[in-house]
GUKOL-40868 format. One record per residue: residue number from 0; x, y negated, z of N, C-alpha, C in turn. Coordinates in steps of 0.02 Angstrom, whole numbers, plus 50000, padded with zeros to 5 digits. Atoms other than C-alpha are relative to their C-alpha. Layout:
// residues N
(NUM, (X, Y, Z), (X, Y, Z), (X, Y, Z)),
...
//
This chain:
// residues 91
(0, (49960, 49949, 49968), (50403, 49788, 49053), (50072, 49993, 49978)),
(1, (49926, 49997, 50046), (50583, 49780, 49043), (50015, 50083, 49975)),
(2, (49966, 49948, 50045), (50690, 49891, 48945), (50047, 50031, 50051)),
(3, (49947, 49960, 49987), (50845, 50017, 48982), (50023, 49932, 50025)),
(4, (49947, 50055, 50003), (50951, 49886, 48946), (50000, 49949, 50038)),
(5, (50006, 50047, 49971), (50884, 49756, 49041), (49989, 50039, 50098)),
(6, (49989, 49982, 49948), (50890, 49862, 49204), (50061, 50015, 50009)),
(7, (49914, 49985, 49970), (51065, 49912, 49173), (50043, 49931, 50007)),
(8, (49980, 50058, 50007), (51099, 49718, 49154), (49989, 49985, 50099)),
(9, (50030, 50020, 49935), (51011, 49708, 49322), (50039, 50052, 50057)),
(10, (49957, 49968, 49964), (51132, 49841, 49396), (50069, 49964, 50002)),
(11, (49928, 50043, 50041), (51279, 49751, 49307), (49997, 49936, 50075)),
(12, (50038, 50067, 49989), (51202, 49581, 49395), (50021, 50030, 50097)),
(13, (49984, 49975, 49952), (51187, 49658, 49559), (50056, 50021, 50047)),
(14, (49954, 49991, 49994), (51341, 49743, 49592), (50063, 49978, 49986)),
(15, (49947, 50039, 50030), (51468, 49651, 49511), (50034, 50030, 49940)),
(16, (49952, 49974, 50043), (51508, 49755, 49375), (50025, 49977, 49942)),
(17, (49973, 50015, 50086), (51607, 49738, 49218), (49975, 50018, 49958)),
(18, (50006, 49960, 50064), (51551, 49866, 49101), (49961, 50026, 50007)),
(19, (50056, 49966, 49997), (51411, 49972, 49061), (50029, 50073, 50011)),
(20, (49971, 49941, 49960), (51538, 50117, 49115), (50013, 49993, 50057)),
(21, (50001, 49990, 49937), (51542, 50061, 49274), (49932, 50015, 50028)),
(22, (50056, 49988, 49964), (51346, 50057, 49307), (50003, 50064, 49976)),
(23, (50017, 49939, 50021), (51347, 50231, 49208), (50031, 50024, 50072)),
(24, (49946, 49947, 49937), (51472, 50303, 49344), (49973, 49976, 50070)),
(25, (50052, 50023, 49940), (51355, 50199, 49489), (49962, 50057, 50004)),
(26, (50074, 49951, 50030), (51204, 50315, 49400), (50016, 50057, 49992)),
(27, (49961, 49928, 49997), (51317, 50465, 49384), (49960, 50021, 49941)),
(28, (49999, 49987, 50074), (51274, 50451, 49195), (50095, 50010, 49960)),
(29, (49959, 50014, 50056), (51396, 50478, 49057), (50011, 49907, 49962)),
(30, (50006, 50053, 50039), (51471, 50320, 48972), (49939, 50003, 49930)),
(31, (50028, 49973, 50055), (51389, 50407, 48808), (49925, 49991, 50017)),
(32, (50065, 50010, 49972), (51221, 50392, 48914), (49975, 49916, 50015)),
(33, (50023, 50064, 49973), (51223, 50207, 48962), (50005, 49967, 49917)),
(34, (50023, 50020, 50065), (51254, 50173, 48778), (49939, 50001, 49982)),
(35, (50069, 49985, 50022), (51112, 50262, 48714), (49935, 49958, 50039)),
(36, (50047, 50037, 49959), (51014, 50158, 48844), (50009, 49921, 49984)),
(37, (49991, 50048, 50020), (51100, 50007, 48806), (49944, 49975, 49924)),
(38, (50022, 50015, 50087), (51043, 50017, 48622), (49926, 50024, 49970)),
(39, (50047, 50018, 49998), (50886, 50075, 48651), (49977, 50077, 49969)),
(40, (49976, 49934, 50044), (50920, 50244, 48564), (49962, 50074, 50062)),
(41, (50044, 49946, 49936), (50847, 50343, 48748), (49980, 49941, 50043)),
(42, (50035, 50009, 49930), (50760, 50311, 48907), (50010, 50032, 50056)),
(43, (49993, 49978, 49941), (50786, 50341, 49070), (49939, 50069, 50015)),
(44, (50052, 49942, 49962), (50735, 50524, 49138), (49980, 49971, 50043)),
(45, (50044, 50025, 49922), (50627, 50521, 49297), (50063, 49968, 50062)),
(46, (49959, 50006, 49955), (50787, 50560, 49398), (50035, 49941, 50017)),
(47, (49967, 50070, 50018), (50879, 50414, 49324), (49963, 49933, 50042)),
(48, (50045, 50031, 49994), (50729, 50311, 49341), (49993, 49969, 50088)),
(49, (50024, 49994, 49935), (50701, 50340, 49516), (50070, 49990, 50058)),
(50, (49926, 50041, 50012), (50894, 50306, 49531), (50019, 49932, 50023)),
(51, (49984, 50052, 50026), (50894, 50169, 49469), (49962, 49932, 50057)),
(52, (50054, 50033, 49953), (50738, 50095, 49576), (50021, 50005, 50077)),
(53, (49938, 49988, 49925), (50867, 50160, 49733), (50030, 49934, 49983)),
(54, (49935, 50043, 50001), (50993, 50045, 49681), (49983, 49921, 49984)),
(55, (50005, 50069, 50014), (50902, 49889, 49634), (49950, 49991, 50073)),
(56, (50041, 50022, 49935), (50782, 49900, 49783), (49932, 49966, 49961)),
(57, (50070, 50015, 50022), (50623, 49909, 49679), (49963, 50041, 49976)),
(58, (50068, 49946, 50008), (50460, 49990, 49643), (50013, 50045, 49957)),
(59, (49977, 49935, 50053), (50504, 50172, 49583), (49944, 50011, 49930)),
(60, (50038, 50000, 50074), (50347, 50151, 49466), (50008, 49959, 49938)),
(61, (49988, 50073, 50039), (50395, 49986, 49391), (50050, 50037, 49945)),
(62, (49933, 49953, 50042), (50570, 50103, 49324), (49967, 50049, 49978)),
(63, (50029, 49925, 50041), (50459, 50252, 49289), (49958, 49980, 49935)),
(64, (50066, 50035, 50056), (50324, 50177, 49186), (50043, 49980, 49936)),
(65, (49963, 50045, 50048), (50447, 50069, 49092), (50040, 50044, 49951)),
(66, (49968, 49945, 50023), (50552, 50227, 49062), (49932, 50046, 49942)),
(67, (50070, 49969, 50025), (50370, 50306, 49002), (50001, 49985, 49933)),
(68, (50043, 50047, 50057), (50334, 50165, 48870), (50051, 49991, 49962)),
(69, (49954, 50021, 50034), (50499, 50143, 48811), (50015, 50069, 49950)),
(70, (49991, 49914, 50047), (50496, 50329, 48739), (49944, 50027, 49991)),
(71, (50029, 49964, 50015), (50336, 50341, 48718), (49978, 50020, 49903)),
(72, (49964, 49997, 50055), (50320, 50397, 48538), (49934, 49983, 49934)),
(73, (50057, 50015, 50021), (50142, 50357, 48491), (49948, 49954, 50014)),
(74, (50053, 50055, 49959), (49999, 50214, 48514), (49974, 50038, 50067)),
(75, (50075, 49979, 49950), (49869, 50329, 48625), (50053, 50009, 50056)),
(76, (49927, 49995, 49922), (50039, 50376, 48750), (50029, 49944, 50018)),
(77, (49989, 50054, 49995), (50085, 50216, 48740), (49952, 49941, 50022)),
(78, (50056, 50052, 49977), (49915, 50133, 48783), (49994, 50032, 50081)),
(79, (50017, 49988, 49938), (49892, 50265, 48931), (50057, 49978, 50036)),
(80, (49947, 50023, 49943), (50075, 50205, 49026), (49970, 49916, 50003)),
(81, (50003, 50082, 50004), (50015, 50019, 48974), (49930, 49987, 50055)),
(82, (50052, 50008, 49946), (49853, 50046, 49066), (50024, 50027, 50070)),
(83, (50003, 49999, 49934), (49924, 50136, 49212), (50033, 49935, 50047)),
(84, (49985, 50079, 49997), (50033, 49969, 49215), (49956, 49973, 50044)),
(85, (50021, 50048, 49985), (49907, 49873, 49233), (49972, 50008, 50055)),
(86, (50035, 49970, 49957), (49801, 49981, 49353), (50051, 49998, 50060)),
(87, (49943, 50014, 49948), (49970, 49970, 49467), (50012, 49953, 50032)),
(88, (49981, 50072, 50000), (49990, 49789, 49443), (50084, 49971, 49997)),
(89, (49937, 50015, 50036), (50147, 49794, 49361), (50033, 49985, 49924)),
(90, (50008, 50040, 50062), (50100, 49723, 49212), (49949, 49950, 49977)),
//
């Protein structure tokens, strides 16, 4: 599953941007928000998420899930997003 970071790379990639304040202001995040994503520090809310899966032109579960697992904060929450994964076929 990718990460934050590697979807905001994939916005970056996409659009042509420079900075991770320009995809923030794409996402109508805060700079202070695409950090924390950058570094791994948060996860994309749903809204974001679902955002985000607008703007790249891909499966809103693929961004949700990933958003799921990347915050989830325990094995057993972390096994059930990994199985719905798989049950999706997006992992």
């Amino acid at each position: 599953m990718k990460t934050s970071a590697a979807y905001l790379d994939a916005i970056r990639d996409k659009y042509a941007l420079k900075s991770d304040s320009q995809a923030a202001a794409l996402l109508g995040v805060t700079r202070a928000s695409a950090s924390r994503f950058r570094n791994g520090d948060d996860s994309f809310s749903d809204t974001n998420a679902a955002k985000i899966a607008e703007l790249l032109e891909c499966d809103p579960l693929e961004v949700l899930i990933s958003a799921h697992l990347q915050r989830a904060k325990d094995e057993r929450t972390r096994a059930l997003w990994e199985s719905l994964a798989r049950r999706v076929g997006i992992m």
